[in-house]
Each structure stands twice: as structure tokens, then as C-alpha cells.
N, C-alpha and C positions, 0 to 999 in steps of 0.2 A: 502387400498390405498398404490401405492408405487410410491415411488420420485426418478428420476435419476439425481444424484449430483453432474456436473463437476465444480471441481476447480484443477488447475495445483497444487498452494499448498494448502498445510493443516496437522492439526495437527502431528507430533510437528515440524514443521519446520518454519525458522524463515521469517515471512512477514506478510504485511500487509494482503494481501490475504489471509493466513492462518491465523491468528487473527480471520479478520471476521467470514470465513466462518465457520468456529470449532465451532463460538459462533453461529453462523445462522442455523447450524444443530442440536444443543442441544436445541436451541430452537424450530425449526417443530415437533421436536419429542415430544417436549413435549404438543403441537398443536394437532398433529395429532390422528385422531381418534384408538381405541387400534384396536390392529392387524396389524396395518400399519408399512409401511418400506421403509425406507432410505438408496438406492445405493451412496456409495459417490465410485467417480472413481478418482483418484492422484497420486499424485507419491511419491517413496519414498525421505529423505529430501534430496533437493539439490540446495535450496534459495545459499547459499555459496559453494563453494569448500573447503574453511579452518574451513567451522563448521561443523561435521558429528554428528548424532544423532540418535541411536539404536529404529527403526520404526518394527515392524511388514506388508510382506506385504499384509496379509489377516489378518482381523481385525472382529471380532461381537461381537456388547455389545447393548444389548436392541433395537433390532428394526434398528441398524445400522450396516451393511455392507460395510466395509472401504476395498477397493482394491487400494493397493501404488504400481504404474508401476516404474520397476527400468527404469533409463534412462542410456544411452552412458554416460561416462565421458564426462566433458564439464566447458566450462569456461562463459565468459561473451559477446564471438565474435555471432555475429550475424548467423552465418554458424552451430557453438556448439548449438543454439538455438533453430534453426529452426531444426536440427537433432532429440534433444531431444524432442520437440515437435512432430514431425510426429513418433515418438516411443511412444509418450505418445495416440497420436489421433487412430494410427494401433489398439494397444491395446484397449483401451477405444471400439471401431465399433466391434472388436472381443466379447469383456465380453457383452456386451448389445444386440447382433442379433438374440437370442432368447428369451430375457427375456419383458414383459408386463410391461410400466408404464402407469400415469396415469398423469404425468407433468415431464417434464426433466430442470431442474434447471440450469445456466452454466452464471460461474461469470468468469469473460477479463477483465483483466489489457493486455493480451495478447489476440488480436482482432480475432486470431484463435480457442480460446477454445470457441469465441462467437462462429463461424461458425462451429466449429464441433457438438455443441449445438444444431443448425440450421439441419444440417445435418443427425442426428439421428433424431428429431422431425418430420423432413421430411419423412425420410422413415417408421418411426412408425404413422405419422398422429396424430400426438402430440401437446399440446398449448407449449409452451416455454416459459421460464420467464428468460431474462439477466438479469444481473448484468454489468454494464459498472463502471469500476473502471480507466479507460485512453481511451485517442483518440488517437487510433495508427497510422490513417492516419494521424491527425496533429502532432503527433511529429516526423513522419520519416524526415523530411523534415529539422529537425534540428538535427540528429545524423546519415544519412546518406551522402554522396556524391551527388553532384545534379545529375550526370550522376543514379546512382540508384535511387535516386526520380523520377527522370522522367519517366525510365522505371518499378517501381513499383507501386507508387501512383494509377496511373487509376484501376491498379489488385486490391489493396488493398481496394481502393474505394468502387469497384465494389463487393466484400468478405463483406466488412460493410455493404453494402445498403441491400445486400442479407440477412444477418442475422439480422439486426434489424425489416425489414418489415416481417420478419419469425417469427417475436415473437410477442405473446400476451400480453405480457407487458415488459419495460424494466426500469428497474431503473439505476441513472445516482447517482455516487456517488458524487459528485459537480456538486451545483447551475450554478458554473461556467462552465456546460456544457449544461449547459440550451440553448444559442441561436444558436450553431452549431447544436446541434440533431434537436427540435424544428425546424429549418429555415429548415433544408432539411429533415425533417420528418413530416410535418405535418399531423396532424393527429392520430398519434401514441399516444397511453395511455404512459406515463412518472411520474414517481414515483421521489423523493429523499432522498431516506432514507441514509443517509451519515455513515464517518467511527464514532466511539466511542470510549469510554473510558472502558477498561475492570476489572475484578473486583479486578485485582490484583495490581492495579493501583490505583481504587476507596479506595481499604484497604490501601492504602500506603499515600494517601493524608494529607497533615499534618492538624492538630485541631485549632494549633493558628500559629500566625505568630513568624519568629526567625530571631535571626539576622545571618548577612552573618560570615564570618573567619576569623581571623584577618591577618593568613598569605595570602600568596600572592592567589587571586581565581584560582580557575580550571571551566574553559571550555569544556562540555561537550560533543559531537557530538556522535550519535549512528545511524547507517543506512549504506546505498549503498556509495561505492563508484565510481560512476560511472558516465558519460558524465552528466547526467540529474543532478544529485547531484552538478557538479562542484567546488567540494572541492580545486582541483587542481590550482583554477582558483582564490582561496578568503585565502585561510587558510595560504599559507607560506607569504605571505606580510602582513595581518592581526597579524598573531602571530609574524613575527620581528620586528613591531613596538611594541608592548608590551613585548616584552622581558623583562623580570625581573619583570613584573607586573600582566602576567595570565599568567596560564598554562592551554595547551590545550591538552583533552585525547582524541582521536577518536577513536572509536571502530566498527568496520565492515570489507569489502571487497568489491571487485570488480573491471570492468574493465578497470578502471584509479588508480590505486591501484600506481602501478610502476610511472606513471604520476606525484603521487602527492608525493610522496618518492623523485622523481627525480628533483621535485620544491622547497623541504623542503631543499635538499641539495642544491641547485642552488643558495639557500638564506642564506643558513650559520643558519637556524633557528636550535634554541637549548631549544624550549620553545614546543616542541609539541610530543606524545607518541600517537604510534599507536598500539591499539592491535584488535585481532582477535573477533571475533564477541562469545556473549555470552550469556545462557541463561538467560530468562525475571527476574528470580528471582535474579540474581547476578546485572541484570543491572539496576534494579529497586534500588539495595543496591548502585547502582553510582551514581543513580541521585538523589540521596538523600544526599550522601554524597558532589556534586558537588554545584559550585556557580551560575552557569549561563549554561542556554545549547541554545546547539546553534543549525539551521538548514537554511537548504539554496537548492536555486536551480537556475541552470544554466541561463544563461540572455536568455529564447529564448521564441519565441512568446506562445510554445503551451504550455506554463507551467504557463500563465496568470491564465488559465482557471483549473487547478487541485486546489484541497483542501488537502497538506499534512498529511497521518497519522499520522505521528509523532506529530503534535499539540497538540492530543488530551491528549496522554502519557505525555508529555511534561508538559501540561498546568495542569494536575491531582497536579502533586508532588507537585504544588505551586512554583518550581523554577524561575526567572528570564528568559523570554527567548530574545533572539538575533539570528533576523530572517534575512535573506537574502531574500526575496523574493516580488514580486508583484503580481498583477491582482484582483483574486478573495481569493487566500492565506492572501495576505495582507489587501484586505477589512475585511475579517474576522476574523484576527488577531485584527484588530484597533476596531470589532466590541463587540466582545467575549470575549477578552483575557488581561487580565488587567496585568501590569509591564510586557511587552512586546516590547523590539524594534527592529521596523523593518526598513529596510534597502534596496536600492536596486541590485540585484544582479549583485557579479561580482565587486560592487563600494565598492574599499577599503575604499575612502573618507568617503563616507555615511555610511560607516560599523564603524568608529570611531565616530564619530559623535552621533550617534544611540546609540552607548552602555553608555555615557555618560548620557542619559536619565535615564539609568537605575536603579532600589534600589536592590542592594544585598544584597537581606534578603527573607527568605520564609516566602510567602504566601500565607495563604489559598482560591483557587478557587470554594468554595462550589456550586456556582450558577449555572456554567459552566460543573459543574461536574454532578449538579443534571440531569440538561438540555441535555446535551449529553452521559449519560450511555449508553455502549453497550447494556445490556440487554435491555432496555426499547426502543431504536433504533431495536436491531432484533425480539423484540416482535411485535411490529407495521410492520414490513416486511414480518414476516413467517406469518403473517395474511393476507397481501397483496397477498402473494404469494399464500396461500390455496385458492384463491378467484378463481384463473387462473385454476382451477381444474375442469374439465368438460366442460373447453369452446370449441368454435370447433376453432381448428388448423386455421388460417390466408391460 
């Protein structure tokens, strides 16, 4: 049997997508009947521009086949994007126009690698099995200009509709994209195997609980900096009213990067360090080290309906967390996730407010943890997914 396996990222570069899927192919392989073979097609790391990380781009170790396409340099602009992506799709139709699968696999956070998925299955006559990690149609609508909403939306529409009824099965990585797919898909087989907790994380979880610092706390933030994050938007009037009382460390990139530099000064804030994004194993030793972490997302409608990775990570260490977020994030934080508060985004008010609820001291999430291991989440998928094997193509 062989698998053809698009993910934009993947191992070792730093994302949620590359998280998953690194853990979603270590486990088919290990599924899969012997002899069998795993095409993974990606690129080499470029989740950041300020974190570079020593990738091979041909790769084989047991049964898997890793080809990392270099990309254009590129930043966060949507033009850089779309570039690196049609270098990554050219490629990708190049390496696979001769070769035989038997299911072509293909996870979107970016709504293009659905339909390049779509597209090779097509011309091979192939079942397909998505992965939907974001709704790209619903968020353009809050991080472009309306004049390009208007005239991209219907394309973009019309690119989703095409690759999800292209596929034999699709999984939606949040509940909370249950009635958008559903309402205008019905009919479609829908899976939700959500993100998890991986084991480097599961090994870091503390045993009993401890108490918090006595000097002043630190504020933890690890991710995107970018429109959807809207750190720009909550962190420099958040961290001046606490001035002398938390210290806030953020650590990552991207394309409000300058944005939120250009706020921190605007506010006179002297309470907040920005560093470059870093590997899991140093940043695991921060959030351990840290009092509170925090996460947040911009106030806009289509971010109701996502289920932040970062929760899962977060909610492992047993740390304190201080959430910015609503819809189906914040149902699932009040539901899951115990000394947690959340807040809504963008509201400094409610963001004071909120952390005052909170105990800083760590504590152990065993339940959460057991309930949401990666492993035991991509065990139950890569079995979903071998099932798509032999069906006839849609």
C-alpha cells in the first residue's frame, strides 16, 4: 500500500500542522500493512523567517519518504504566500505524475493544499481523505480589504466546494466547524478528530500541584504574531496597567510583529520582552518556568468557530491559563480546562477582570491530559483514514 501525504509543514518545523502531521505519519506507519509506503510532500522549515532549522530535502527512514520543497523567500504578506505556495503545488504535480497511490492524504490550515489534494486525486482517480484545520473562506473576510473579499470569496468558495465534495472523507479539526461544513455539505462523511497533547508535553506535566513565585509573575505568550493572534491589539494596554506586577515574555513572529513593537512603544510599556521563536524543548523549559500563559485571538467572527492548538500545550504543564478568546475556544476552555480564565478578545476590561479569577500555582491536568493525548487522537484517525483505502473516488 502507498500513501500520498500533503502537508505544507512538517517535521521539524515549527506549527501546529507540523506537530500533527509528524505525529499522524508515525502513526500510519505503524498501521500500515508491512511493505507499505508513506510519500510525505513539504517543504523545507519556513513556519518563521527568524527561526531556520537544518531540514534535509530528501528524507527515508522506514517505509517513509519525506521530500521538503525549498520555497522563495518570503514573509507573512499574502502575495509571499501565495508565491510559496504555487512553488510548493508546481512541485508537489511534478514529484507524484508518475508514481501509483492508493489514498493521497492532504491536511489545510491553507484551503489550497485541500485542492491541490483534490487535484492529484482527480487525475489519479483516487479516494481522498482532508484534513480541514481552518475556514479559509470564513476568515478572509476579516484579514482582507472588502474590495478583495468581494472579488475573491466566490473563487475561493467555489476551490472549497470543489475539494471537499472531491473527498471521501474529511475530518474538521473543531466541533466548531461542525454547522458551516454540515449546512452546506450535507451529506458528506465528517470525522473530528481534534489537535492533542504530544508526548513531550505529556512527560513535562507536573505530578502534584506547586505553588506560584513570590517575585513579581511572568506572562507567558508562545505563537503567531500576526492579524489573527491580535497581540497588537490587547498586550501593550494589558501589560501597562500591570506594570510592576507581571512581566510579560512573548516569544514568536510574524506579520504584525512591527505592529505590536510600534504599540509597546506608543504606551511607554517597560513590562514586556520579545524574543524569537524557539525550539519545543527550550520552550517547554518556559512554561514551566512561567506563572501564567496566556493566548488570545483577534475579536472577529470566523475565530468563533476554531479550537486553538496552543490549549492543549498550555493546559498539559498544568500552568494557569489567561485566555482572550470566545465562541467554541471558550466553550471548551469553561468545559475541559480547569484554573483557566477567559476573557473576551481585544476587552482590556474583561482581560483584568478575568485574571483576578485566577490561582497562581501549578496544577495538575491528568484528566485532560489522559483524554486528549496525541497519540491516542492520531491512533483513532490513522485507522479512520486506512478505512478510505479502496473506496471508489466521489
Amino acid at each position: 500500500m502507498r500513501i500520498l501525504f500533503l502537508s505544507f509543514y512538517y517535521h521539524p518545523d515549527l506549527s501546529a500542522g507540523s506537530f500533527r502531521n509528524t505525529a499522524l505519519v508515525s502513526e500510519l506507519k505503524d498501521q500500515l500493512p508491512a511493505g507499505s509506503h508513506i510519500d510525505v510532500i513539504t517543504t523545507l522549515p519556513s513556519r518563521y523567517a527568524s527561526f531556520s532549522v537544518d531540514a534535509p530535502q530528501n528524507e527515508e527512514v522506514d517505509g517513509v519518504t519525506v521530500k521538503r520543497i525549498a520555497l522563495p523567500g518570503h514573509k507573512s504578506g499574502m502575495l509571499d504566500q501565495s508565491r510559496a505556495f504555487i512553488t510548493y503545488a508546481r512541485e508537489a504535480v511534478k514529484l507524484t505524475k508518475l508514481k501509483d497511490y492508493d489514498l493521497i492524504y492532504a491536511s489545510s490550515s491553507r484551503l489550497m493544499t485541500a485542492a491541490l489534494g483534490a487535484l492529484i486525486a482527480r487525475k489519479k482517480k483516487l479516494p481522498l481523505y482532508l484534513d480541514i484545520r481552518d475556514i479559509f473562506v470564513d476568515t478572509i473576510k476579516d484579514v482582507l480589504s472588502r474590495k478583495l473579499v468581494w472579488a475573491l470569496k466566490p473563487l475561493f468558495s467555489a476551490v472549497e466546494k470543489w475539494a471537499v465534495k472531491r473527498a471521501q472523507k474529511v475530518n474538521l479539526v473543531s466541533g466548531g466547524f461542525r454547522q458551516y461544513f454540515e449546512s452546506r455539505y450535507p451529506g458528506k462523511d465528517f470525522s473530528y478528530f481534534t489537535n492533542g497533547i504530544d508526548q513531550e508535553f505529556i512527560n513535562a506535566q507536573p505530578e502534584t500541584a506547586g505553588d506560584g513565585k513570590s517575585h513579581i509573575p511572568e506572562v507567558v505568550y508562545a505563537g503567531n504574531f500576526g492579524e489573527g493572534q491580535g497581540l497588537h491589539s490587547i498586550i501593550p494596554q494589558l501589560a501597562k496597567y500591570y506594570e510592576g506586577q507581571l512581566n510579560f515574555k512573548l516569544l514568536g513572529d510574524g506579520g504584525r510583529k512591527s505592529q505590536l513593537e510600534a504599540a509597546l512603544q506608543a504606551h511607554k510599556v517597560t513590562n514586556v520582552e520579545l524574543l524569537a521563536p524557539v525550539s519545543r524543548g527550550e520552550l517547554i523549559k518556559i512554561y514551566q518556568q512561567a506563572d501564567v500563559l496566556f493566548l488570545h485571538l483577534n475579536d472577529y467572527d470566523a475565530f468563533l468557530k476554531v479550537l486553538p492548538s496552543k490549549i492543549f500545550e498550555y493546559a498539559a504543564v498544568g500552568k494557569p491559563i489567561w485566555a482572550g478568546v470566545s465562541g467554541f475556544a471558550a466553550e471548551f476552555l469553561h468545559e475541559h480546562v480547569t484554573n483557566a480564565a477567559v476573557f473576551h478578545p481585544c476587552n482590556v476590561q474583561q482581560g483584568i477582570e478575568s485574571f483576578e479569577s485566577l490561582e497562581l500555582n501549578t496544577q495538575p491536568r491528568k484528566a485532560f491530559v489522559e483524554t486528549f493525548s496525541r497519540e491516542s487522537i492520531m491512533r483513532e484517525m490513522a485507522s479512520d483514514i486506512l478505512q478510505t483505502v479502496g473506496h471508489k473516488a466521489p
